[in-house]
C-alpha positions in Angstrom: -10.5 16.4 27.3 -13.5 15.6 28.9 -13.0 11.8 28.8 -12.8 9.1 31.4 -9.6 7.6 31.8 -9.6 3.9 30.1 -8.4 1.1 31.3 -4.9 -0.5 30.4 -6.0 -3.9 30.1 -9.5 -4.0 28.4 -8.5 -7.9 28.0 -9.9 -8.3 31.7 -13.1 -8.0 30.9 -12.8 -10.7 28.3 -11.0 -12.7 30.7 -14.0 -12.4 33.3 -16.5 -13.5 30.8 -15.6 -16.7 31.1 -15.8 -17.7 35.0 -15.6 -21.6 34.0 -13.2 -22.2 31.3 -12.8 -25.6 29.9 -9.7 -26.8 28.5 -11.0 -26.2 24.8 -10.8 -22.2 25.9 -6.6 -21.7 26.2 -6.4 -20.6 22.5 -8.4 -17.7 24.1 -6.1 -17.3 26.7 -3.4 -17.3 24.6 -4.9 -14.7 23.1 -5.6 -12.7 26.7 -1.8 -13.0 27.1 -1.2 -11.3 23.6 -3.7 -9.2 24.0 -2.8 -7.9 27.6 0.6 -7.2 26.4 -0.3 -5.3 23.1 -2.6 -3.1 25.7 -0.3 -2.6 28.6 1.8 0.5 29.0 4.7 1.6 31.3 3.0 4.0 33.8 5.3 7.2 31.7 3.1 6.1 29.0 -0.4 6.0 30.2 -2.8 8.4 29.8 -4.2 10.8 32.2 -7.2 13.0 31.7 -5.9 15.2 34.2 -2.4 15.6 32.9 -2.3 14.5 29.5 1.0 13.1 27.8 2.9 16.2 26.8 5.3 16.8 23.3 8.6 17.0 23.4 11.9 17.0 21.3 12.7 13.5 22.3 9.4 12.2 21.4 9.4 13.8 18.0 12.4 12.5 17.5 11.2 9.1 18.3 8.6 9.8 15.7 11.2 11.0 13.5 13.7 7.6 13.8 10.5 5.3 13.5 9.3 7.2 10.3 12.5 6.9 8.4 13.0 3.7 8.9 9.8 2.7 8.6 8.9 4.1 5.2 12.2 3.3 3.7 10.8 -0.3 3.4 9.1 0.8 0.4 12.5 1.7 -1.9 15.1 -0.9 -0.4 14.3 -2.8 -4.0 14.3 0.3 -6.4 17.8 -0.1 -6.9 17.9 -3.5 -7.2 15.6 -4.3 -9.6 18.4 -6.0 -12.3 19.2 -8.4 -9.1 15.8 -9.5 -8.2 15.5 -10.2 -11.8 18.3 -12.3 -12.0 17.8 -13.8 -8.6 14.6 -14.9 -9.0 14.8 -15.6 -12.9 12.2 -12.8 -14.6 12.4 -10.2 -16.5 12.9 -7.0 -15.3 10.1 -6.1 -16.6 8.3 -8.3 -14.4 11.0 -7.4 -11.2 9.6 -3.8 -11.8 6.4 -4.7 -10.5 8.0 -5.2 -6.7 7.7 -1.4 -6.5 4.6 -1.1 -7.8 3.2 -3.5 -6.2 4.7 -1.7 -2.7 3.2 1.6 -4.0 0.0 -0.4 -4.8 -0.3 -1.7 -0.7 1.2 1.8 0.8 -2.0 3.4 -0.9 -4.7 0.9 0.3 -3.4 1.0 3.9 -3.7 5.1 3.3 -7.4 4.4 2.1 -8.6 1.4 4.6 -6.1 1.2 7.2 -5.4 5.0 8.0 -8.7 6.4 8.5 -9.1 3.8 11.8 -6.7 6.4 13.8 -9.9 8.0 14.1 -12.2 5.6 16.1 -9.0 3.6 18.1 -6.6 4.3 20.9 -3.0 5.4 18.5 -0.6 3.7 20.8 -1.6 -0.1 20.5 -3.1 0.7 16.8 0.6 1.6 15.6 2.4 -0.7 17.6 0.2 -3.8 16.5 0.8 -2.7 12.8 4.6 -2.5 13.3 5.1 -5.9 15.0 2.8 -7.5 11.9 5.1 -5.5 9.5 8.2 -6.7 10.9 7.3 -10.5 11.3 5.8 -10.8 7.7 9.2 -8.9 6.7 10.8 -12.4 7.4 8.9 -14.0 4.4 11.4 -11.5 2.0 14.3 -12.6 4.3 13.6 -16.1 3.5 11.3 -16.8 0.0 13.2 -17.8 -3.3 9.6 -17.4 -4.8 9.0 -14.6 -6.8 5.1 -14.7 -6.5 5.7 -14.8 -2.4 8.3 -12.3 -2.7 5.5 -10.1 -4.3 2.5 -10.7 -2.3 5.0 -9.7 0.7 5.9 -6.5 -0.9 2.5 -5.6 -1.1 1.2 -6.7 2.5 3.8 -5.3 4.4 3.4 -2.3 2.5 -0.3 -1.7 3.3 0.9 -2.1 7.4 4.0 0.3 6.3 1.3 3.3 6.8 2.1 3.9 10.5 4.3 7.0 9.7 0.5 8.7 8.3 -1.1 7.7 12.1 2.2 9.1 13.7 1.4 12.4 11.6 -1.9 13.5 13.1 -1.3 12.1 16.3 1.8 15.1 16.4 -1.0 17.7 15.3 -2.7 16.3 18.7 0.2 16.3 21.0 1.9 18.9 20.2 1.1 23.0 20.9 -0.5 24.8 18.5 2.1 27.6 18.2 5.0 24.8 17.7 2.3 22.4 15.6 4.1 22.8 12.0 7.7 22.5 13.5 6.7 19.0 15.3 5.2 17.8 12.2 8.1 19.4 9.8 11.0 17.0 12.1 8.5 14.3 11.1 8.1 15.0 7.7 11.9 15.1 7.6 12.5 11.9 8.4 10.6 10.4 6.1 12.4 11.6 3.3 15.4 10.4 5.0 14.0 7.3 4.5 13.5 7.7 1.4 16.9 9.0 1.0 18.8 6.3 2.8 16.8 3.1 1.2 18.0 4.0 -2.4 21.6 4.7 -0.9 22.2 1.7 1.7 20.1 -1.1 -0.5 22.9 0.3 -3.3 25.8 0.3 -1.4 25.0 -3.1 0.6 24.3 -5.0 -2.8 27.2 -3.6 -3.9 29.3 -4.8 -1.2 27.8 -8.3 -0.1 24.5 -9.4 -1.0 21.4 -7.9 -1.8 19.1 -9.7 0.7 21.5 -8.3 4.1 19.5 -5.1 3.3 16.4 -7.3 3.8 17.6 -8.3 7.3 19.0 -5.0 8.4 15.4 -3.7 7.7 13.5 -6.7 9.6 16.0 -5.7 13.2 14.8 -1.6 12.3 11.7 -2.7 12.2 12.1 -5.0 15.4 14.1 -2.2 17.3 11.0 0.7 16.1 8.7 -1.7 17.6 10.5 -2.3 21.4 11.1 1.9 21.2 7.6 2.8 20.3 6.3 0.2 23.0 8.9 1.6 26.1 7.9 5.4 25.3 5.4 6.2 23.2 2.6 8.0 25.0 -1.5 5.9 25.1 -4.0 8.1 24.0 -7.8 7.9 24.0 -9.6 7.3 20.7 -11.3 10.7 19.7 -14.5 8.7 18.4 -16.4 6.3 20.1 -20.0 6.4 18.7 -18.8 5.9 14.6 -18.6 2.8 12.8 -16.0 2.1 10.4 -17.5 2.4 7.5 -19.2 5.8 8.2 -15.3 6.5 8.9 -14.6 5.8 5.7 -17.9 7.2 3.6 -17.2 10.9 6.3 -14.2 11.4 4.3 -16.0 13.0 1.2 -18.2 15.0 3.5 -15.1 16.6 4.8 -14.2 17.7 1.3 -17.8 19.1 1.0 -17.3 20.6 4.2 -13.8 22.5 4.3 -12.7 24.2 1.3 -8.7 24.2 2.3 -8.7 20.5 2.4 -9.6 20.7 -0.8 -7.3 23.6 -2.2 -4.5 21.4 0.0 -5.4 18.4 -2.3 -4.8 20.0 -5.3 -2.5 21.4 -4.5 -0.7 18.2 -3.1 -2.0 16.5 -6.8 0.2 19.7 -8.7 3.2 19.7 -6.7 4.2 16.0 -6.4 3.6 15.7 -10.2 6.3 17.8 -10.6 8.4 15.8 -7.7 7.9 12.5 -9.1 8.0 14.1 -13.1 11.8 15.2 -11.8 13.0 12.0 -10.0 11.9 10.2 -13.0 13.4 11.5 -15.9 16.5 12.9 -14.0 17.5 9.2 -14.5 17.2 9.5 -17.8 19.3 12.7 -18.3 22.0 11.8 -16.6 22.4 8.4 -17.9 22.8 10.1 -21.5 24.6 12.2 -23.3 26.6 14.5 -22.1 26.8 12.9 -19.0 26.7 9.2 -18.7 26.9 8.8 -15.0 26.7 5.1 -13.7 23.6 4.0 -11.3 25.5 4.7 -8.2 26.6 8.0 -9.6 22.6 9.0 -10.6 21.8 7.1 -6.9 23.7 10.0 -4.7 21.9 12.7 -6.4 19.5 11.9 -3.9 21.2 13.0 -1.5 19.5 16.6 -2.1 16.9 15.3 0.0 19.1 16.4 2.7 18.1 19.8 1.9 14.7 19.7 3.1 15.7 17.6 6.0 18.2 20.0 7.4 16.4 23.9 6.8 12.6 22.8 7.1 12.7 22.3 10.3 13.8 26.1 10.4 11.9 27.4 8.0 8.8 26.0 9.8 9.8 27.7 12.9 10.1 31.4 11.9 7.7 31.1 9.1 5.0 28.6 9.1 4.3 29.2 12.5 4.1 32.4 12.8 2.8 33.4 9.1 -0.6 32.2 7.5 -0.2 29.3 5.0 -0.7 31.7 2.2 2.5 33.7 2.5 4.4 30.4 3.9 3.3 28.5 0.8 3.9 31.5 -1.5 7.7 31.8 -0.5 8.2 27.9 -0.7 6.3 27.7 -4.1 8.5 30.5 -5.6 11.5 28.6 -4.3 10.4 25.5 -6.0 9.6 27.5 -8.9 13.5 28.8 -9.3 14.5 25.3 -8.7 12.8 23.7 -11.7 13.4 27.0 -14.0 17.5 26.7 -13.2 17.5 22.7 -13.8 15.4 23.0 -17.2 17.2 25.5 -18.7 20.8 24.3 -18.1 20.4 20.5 -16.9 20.8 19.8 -20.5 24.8 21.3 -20.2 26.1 21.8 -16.7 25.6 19.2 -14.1 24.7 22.0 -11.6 21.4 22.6 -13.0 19.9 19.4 -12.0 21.7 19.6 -8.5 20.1 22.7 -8.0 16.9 21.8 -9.3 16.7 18.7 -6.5 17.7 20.8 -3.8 15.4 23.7 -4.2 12.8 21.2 -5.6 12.6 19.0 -2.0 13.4 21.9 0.1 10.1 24.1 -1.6 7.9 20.8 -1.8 8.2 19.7 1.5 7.7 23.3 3.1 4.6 23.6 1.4 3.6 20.1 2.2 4.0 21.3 5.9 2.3 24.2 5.4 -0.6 22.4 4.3 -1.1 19.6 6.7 -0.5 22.2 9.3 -3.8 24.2 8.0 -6.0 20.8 7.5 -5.2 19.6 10.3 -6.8 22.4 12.4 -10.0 22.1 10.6 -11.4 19.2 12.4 -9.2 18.2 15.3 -11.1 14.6 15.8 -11.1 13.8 12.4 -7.4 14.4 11.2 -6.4 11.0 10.2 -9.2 11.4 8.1 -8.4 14.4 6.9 -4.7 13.4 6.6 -6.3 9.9 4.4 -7.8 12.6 2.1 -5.0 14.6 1.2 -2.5 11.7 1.1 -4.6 10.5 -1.6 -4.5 13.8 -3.3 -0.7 13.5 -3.1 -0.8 9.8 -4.1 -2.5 10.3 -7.1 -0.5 13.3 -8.2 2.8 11.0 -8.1 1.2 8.4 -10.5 0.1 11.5 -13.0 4.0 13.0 -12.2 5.3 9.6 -13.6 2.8 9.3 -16.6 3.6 12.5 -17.6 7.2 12.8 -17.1 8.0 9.9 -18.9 5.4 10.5 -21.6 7.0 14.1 -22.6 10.0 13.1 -22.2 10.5 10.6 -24.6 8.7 12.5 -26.8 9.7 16.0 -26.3 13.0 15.6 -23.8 14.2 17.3 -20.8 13.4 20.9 -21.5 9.8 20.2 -22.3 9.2 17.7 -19.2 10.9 20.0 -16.8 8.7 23.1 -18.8 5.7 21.0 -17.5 6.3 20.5 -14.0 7.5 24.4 -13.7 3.6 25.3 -15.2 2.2 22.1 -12.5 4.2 24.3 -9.3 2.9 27.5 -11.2 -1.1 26.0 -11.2 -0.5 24.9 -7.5 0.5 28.6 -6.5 -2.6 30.3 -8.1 -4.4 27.6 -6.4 -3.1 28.3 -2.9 -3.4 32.1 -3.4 -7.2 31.8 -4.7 -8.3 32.2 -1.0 -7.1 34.7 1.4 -5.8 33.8 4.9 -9.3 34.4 6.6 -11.6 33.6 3.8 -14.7 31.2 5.0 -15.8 30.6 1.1 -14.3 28.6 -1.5 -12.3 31.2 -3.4 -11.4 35.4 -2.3 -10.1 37.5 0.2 -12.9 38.4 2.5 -11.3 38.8 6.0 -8.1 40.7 5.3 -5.3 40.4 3.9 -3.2 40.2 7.4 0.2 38.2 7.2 0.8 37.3 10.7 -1.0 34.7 12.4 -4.1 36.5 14.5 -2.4 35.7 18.3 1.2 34.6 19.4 0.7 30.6 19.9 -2.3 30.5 17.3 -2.7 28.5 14.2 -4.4 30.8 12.0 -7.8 29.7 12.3 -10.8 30.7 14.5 -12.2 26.7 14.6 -8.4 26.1 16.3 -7.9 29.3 18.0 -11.7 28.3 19.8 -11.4 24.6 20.3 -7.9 23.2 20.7 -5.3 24.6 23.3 -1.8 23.1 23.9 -1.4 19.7 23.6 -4.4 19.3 21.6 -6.6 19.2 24.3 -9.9 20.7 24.1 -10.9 23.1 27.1 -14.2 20.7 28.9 -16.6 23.6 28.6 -16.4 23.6 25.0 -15.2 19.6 24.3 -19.4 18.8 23.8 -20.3 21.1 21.1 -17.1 20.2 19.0 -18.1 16.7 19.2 -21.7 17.6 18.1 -20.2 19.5 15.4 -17.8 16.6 14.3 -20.5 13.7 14.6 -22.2 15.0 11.4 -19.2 15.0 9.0 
């Protein structure tokens, strides 16, 4: 990039401003201090125009660690919804807005709080939000208050968006040709998280008391923090000369402006409908007849979230990578599809149909997931968080519809119905990612060809990327000042 190198301690000039400082002035030094330390690097970690930080497996799986852990804050109280109630003397209908109101925060820090990866340097942006996540984290180590206990749920949960900055900060870092198999170990450990909240916060209120999941989650969040601050890698903000709030108004230009943001949106809307449609109402199924498992018993079907965890990775090496997102999502989708149409018609008799049905469910999900964020984010490389904020929402949205739905046909029609609706939602999502071809510039055919393979070995599958962004996400200098001419006017 084309960029001057930036200072490590931009709390210098503020500390220069004031050549005769008066006793009244050591808040702001206090301040300095925080500030200085927020800013400073270790000399691994600093950036160099010249030799810019370079992506590697230990870094991802840095990423990896600190996104499990981090998003897991967001389902440690699912399971322990009867407790809270008890504990802090409500009904559970009342405890059940804990979640909600954690849902509620993770989607404004998407909307407000994400988007600002755009216009700031990634390093001290994440590891600010971290250390303010952790320390308000004590509040729900210490409140009995159930109105405290709530408003902490939902701030921590608007700073609990740092695994979405970590996500388009991989499609900078990491090469091209190996993009969707950085962001796929990513991906992977956030539904790890999700996997291991529901199964330690069970286990641990099981075994002692509910609140030691509480404080095993404040020293996660504490040790994230000290890992993120020893190696992860400074990075220049990719705009300089755009306010905030154009930041935030630019993100419905780039719908306007790149029609596979928008078929990824939808398609993000369709596919975790059916996700969240499943997860809901399997609880349901197998609490009744014929089953009538316990809680802890429904709790470990979760543990088909391994699935994803273990073969995406692969699957995004040999096949995202090196296939355009059409046939990557097509295979994935079909998968999904299978899933659903196995658990639907026998979940209601074998206990293998709903295993089957999570497994294949995750697995397809999150490949296409992948898939997806690995085409958007080679639309406009300075504007991915951006892009990432707009097709979060998309996925956001679809989970609420998922749960509205699910439950709705369910209790009116049951399991075969529900499950009947999600297969059609996976179905809709797969004419939607096959309306346009692979090298189509227009909102829906097959102008281009109908070639499988992406163009060049160590190509994403665009022109836009296969022009402007080499390894590492850097932009070669002759061409770094018409991309950002480009970019200025979403």
């Amino acid at each position: 990039m084309d960029e001057k190198a930036e200072p490590q301690d931009r709390s210098d000039a503020i500390a220069v401003a004031s050549p005769n400082p008066v006793p009244e002035q050591t808040p702001s030094k206090e301040h300095n201090i925080l500030l200085r330390a927020l800013l400073w690097s270790p000399p691994a970690c600093r950036y160099n125009p010249n030799s810019p930080p370079q992506f590697n497996i230990l870094l991802n799986t840095l990423f990896a660690f600190a996104g499990t852990f981090t998003v897991a804050n967001l389902y440690y109280a699912q399971p322990l919804l009867d407790l809270l109630a008890e504990f802090f003397n409500v009904s559970q209908e009342r405890a059940s807005l804990i979640p909600t109101c954690s849902q509620a925060g993770y989607a404004a820090g998407l909307i407000f709080i994400c988007p600002m990866g755009d216009i700031v340097r990634r390093r001290p942006f994440v590891l600010l939000l971290t250390f303010i996540t952790a320390t308000m984290w004590i509040g729900l180590c210490f409140t009995n208050e159930y109105s405290v206990f709530l408003a902490l749920s939902f701030l921590t949960s608007i700073t609990t968006v740092t695994p979405q900055i970590m996500l388009p900060l991989v499609g900078d870092l990491a090469p091209p040709h190996r993009r969707a198999t950085a962001i796929s170990i990513v991906s992977s450990g956030l539904v790890l998280g999700l996997l291991f909240a529901r199964l330690l916060s069970g286990i641990i209120a099981a075994k002692s008391y509910w609140r030691n999941i509480y404080w095993l989650s404040l020293g996660l969040q504490y040790l994230i923090f000290a890992l993120l601050y020893l190696f992860m890698p400074d990075y220049p903000s990719t705009n300089t000369d755009i306010s905030y709030f154009r930041i935030l108004l630019s993100i419905f230009g780039l719908f306007g402006k790149h029609p596979v943001l928008v078929q990824a949106a939808i398609m993000g809307i369709l596919c975790s409908s059916a996700f969240t449609s499943f997860w809901t109402t399997l609880t349901f199924l197998l609490s009744g007849e014929p089953y009538e498992y316990n809680t802890l018993t429904i709790g470990l079907f979760s543990i088909a979230g391994l699935t994803p965890m273990i073969f995406n990775p692969i699957y995004s090496r040999y096949i995202i990578d090196k296939y355009t997102t059409q046939f990557s999502i097509t295979i994935s989708l079909l998968v999904t599809m299978t899933g659903i149409a196995i658990g639907a018609y026998t979940g209601t008799f074998t206990v293998a149909g709903p295993i089957l049905h999570a497994a294949l469910l995750d697995f397809g999900l999150q490949a296409t997931m992948i898939a997806n964020r690995a085409a958007i984010y080679a639309v406009a490389p300075k504007a991915r968080n951006r892009v990432n904020t707009g097709y979060m929402v998309g996925v956001f949205v679809g989970q609420l519809m998922g749960t509205a739905v699910g439950n709705r046909v369910y209790a009116e029609k049951g399991w075969v119905v529900s499950a009947s609706v999600s297969l059609g939602f996976v179905g809709l999502a797969l004419c939607v990612g096959l309306a346009r071809g692979p090298r189509e510039q227009g909102w829906v055919g097959w102008r281009g060809g109908w070639q499988l393979r992406k163009t060049a070995p160590g190509a994403t599958g665009t022109a836009q990327e296969q022009a402007g962004v080499g390894a590492g996400g850097q932009r070669p200098r002759e061409r770094q000042g018409e991309g950002e001419q480009q970019e200025q006017s979403v």
